[in-house]
N, C-alpha and C positions, 0 to 999 in steps of 0.2 A: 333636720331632715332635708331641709330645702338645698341646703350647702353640702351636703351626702350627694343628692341629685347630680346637682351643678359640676361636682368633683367626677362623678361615675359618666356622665355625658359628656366632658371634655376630653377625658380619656380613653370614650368611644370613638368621638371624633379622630382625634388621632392616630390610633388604632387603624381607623378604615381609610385616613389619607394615605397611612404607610404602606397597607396592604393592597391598596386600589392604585398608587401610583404608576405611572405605564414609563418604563424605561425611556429614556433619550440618550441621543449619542456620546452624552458629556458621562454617562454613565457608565463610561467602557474604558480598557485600559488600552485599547489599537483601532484605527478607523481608516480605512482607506477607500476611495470614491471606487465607481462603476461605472465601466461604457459598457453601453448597451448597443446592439445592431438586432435587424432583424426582423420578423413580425414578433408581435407584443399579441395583448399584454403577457405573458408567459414568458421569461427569459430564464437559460438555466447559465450557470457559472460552474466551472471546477476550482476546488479550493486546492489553493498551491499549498508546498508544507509547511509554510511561514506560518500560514492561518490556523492549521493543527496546534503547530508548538505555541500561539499564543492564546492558543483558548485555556482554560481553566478546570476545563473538564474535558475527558478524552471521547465524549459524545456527543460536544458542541452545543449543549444545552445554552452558555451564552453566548450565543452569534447571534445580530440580529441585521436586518437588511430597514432603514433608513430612507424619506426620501427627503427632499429639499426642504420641507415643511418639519420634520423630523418628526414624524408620523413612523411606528413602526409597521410595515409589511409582512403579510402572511406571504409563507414559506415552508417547504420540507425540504429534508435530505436525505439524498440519496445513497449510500453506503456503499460499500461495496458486499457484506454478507446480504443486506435486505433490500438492494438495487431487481434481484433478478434472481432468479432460482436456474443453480448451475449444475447440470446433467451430465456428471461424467461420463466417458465410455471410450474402451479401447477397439482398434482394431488390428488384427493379425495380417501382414500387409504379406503378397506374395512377391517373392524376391529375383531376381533375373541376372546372373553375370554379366558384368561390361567389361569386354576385353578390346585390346588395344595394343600400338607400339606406345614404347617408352615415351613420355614426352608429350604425347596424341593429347588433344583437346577433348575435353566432354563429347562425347556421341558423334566422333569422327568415324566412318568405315561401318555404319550399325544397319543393319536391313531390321527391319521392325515391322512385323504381322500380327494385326488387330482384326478382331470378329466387329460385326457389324454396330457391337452396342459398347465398342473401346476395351473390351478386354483384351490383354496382352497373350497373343497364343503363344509367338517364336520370336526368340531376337537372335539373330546370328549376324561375323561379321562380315565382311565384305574380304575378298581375298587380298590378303596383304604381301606386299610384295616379298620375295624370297628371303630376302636379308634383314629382314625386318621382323623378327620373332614376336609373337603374342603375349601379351602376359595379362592379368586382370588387373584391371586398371579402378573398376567402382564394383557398383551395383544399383539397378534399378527395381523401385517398390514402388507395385500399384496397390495403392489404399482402400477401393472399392470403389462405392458410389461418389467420396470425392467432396462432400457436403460436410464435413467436422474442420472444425477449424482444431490445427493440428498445436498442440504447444510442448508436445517432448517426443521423441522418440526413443526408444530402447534396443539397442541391441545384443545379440549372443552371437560372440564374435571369437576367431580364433587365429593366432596368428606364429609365425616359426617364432618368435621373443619375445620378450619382453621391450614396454615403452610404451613410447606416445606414438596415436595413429591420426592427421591432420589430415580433414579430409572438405570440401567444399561441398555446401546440399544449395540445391536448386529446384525449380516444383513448377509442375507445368500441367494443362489439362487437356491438352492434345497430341503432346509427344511433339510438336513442332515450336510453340513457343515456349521460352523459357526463363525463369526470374529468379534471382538468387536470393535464398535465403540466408545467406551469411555461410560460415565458416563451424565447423564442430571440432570436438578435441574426445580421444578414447584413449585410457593410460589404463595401462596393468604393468605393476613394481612389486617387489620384493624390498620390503624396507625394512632392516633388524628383526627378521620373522616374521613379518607381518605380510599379507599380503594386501596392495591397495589397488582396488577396479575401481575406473569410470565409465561405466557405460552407456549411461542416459547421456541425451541432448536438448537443452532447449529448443524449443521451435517458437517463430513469432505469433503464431495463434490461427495463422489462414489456413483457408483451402485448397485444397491439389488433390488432383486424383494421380498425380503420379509424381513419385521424388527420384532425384538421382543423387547420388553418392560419389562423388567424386576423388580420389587420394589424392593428396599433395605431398604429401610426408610421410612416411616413404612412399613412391610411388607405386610400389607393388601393393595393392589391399589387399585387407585382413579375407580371411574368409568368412563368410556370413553363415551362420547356421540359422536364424529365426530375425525377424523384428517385429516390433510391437508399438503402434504409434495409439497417443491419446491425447484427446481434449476435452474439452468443457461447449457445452451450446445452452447459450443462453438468448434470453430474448432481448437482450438491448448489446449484446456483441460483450468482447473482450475489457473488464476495465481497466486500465494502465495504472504502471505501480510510478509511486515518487518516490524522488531519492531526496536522502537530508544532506545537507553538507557534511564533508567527515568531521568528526566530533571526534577531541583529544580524549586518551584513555586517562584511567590513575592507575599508576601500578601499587602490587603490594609486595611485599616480602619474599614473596611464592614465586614472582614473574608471571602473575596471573595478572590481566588488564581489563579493569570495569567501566561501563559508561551506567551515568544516570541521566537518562531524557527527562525533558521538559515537562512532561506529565504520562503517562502509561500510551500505548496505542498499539494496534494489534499488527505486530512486525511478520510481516512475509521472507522478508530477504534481508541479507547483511554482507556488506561488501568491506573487504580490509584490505586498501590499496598497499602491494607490497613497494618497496621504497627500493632495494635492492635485487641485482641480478642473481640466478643461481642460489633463490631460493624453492626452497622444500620444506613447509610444516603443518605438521600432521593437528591439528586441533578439536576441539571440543566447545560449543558455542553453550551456556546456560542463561537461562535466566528467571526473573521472577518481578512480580506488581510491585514491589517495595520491600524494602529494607526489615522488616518483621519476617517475613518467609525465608523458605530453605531454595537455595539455588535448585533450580531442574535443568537438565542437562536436556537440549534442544536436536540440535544436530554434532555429527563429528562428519570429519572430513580432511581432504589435505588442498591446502594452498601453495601454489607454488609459481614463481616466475622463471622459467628456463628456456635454453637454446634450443632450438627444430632445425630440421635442415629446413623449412621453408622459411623459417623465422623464429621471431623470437613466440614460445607457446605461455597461456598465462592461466590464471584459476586463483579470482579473489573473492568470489561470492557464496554464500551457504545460502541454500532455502530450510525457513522456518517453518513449523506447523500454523503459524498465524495467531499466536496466541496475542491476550492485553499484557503488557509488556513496558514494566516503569523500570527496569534494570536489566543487562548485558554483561554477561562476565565473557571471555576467554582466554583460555586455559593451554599452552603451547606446548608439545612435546618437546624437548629440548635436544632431546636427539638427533631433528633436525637443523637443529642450527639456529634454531628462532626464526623471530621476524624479518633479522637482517637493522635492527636498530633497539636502539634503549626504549620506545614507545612505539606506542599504535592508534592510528586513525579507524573509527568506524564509521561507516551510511550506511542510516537505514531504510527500507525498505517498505512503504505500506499502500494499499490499493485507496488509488483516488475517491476520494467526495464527493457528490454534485451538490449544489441547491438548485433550486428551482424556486424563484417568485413570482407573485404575483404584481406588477409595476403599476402604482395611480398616485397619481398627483405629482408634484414639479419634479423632472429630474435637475439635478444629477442627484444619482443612490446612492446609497454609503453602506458599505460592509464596517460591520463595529462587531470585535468580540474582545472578551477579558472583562469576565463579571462574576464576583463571586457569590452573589445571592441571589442571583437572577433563578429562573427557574426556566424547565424545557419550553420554547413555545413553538415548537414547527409542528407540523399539520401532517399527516399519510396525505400522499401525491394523490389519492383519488378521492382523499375532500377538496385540496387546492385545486384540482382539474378536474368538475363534476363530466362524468363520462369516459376518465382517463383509459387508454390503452396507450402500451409502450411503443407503438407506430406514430404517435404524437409526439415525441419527443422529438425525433427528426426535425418537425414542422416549426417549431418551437425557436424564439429568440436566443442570441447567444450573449453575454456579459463577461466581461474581463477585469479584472484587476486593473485600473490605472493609477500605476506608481506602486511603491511600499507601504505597508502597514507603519502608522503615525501616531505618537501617543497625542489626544487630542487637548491635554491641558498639561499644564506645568507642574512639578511635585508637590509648588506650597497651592495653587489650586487642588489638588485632590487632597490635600491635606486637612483647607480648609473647608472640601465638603464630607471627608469623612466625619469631620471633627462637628459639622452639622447633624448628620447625620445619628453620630451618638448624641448629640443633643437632645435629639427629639426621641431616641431609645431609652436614654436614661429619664426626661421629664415624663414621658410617656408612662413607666414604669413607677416612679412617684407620684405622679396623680394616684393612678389606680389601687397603690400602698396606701395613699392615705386617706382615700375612699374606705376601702377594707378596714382601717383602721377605728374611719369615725363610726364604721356601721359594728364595731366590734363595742365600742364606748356607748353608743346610746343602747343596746344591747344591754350591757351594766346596768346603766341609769334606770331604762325599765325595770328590771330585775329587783335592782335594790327598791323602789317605789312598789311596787305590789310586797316587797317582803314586810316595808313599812303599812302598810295599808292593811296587810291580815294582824 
């Protein structure tokens, strides 16, 4: 009985070392230090996509933050679905001709009459000189009140042909100054019966109560029948996406080209830099968590790299529904001519990370992830920040990555603490067997002594 004990309590023991043990850095397969600036103790960090592809888990359950003492640190993360609740909403923008000579600069020749509270009443031009005939050169859209941070626009547009419309957007909240928003691209083609529109535009995500539309190519603009701007407002502002390096496809048989990422995560966007000029292909992006499932067809769409009179015009990226995401197929109509090469590169697309820790005791911090048993240990931001509102974030220290992610021991060290590790799995497990066992024998022994006894 006394040695049943002894066997059942050894193997208690070690049981609750294994299960009470608190991770340390030697524990992880990437560790890379942390500079901190800032006021403290609060410091948040964005995770680059190094730090995705070596986690283990596609929701960072083993990441842990480290400080000099090797003390793990409480911490959460901030997502981008559970970062902030985002409030879509569109607005119906009213639209104004800009007419001009050929040539003319944005808002040369414009007389522009506003009511007292900035809405646009009249825009007409200024008289142009005799030899110098009018034509419409843009179009100006007031958005309303001017407070949505703008990230697409859409238009229904009509033009004498068919092609591409290159045009320059700019955004301003007084009508006198002005900031470039970049460049857009509008194609309508007839492709082997098909027809292909583009009519949305990205936008960077800001504000403006007023955008201008400017043609470049051709310089005559399309005519405007409607536009439709929208965005998202959230309370910690717009989160930025990361790109992965392009990652080599496999081809199959079919001319179909798959990726398999590092571990699933939820893709927004895919970019497939075309290699050659003067192409055109029409595609179909699918995908799926892993190799047991049936491919789902994502987005279609057409890429293509071709000539503009203003330059060269280009279109390599699809937007995703944002699904989790361990496989990429695409699928190329071949009609068009392919990719313009035997293989294909993809990057992909996913909305940034944060953490946020709490920093005590010696720096320098260590970010450590690549743990396969580890289990979730980050906090909701309003236990790690008793009082939290998202206006403290602002306030809050910043941390960065110094240097690259490092594996922090060598293969025959981790080799020989797995190979510990099962040691104390498998003795563990024989104690406790043979515990069970003696209490199964003395069990017997009873048994038989009372039968002998009656």
């Amino acid at each position: 009985m006394k040695l049943t004990t002894l066997v059942l309590l050894v193997g208690a023991c070690l049981l609750g070392n294994q299960a009470g043990a608190a991770p340390v850095p030697a524990d992880f397969a990437s560790r890379v230090p942390l500079e901190v600036s800032g006021n403290g103790p609060w410091y948040r960090v964005q995770l680059p996509i190094d730090v995705l592809f070596a986690a283990r888990h596609g929701d960072l359950r083993d990441l842990r933050i480290f400080n000099a003492e090797g003390e793990a640190l409480p911490y959460s993360l901030r997502t981008g679905a559970a970062s902030a609740k985002q409030v879509r909403s569109e607005v119906q923008a009213r639209i104004f001709p800009l007419r001009g000579t050929a040539g003319s600069a944005a808002g040369d020749n414009l007389k522009i009459v506003r009511s007292t509270t900035g809405t646009i009443l009249e825009i007409t031009p200024n008289a142009p000189a005799q030899d110098q005939p009018q034509v419409l050169r843009g179009w100006l859209l007031e958005t309303g009140s001017g407070d949505l941070p703008l990230d697409r626009l859409q238009l229904d547009w009509t033009a004498d042909g068919d092609g591409f419309q290159r045009l320059r957007i700019e955004a301003s909240d007084d009508l006198e100054h002005w900031r470039s928003l970049g460049e857009g691209q509008l194609a309508r083609l007839d492709f082997n019966g098909q027809r292909i529109e583009q009519n949305d535009i990205a936008l960077p995500g800001q504000t403006a109560r007023y955008l201008r539309l400017w043609w470049e190519s051709p310089e005559q603009a399309a005519q405007l029948v409607g536009a439709t701007l929208s965005g998202s407002r959230s309370s910690t502002g717009p989160i930025p996406m990361l790109w992965s390096e392009p990652l080599a496809a496999k081809a199959d048989s079919n001319g179909d080209f798959s990726w398999s990422l590092p571990l699933a995560l939820p893709v927004e966007r895919v970019r497939v830099p075309l290699q050659q000029d003067n192409t055109l292909a029409p595609v179909v992006i699918s995908g799926r968590h892993d190799g047991n499932v049936q491919w789902t067809p994502l987005a279609r769409g057409v890429l293509y790299r071709l000539p503009g009179q203003g330059g060269e015009i280009a279109q390599e990226e699809l937007e995703l529904p944002g699904n989790t995401l361990g496989q990429l197929r695409l699928q190329v109509d071949s009609r068009g001519g392919g990719l313009g090469g035997s293989t294909a590169h993809l990057s992909v697309g996913v909305r940034a990370t944060e953490l946020v820790f709490l920093a005590r005791g010696g720096a320098p911090y260590e970010l450590a992830v690549g743990n396969d048993a580890i289990s979730d240990g980050s906090l909701p931001l309003t236990t790690l920040v008793p009082g939290y509102e998202p206006k403290r974030l602002a306030g809050m220290g910043e941390a960065r990555l110094k240097g690259t992610l490092q594996a922090p021991v060598t293969q025959t060290m981790a080799k020989e603490a797995k190979a510990d590790t099962n040691w104390k799995r498998y003795g563990l497990w024989a104690l406790l067997l043979a515990g069970v066992g003696l209490l199964g024998l003395m069990a017997l022994s009873l048994l038989r002594s009372n039968r002998q006894a009656g």
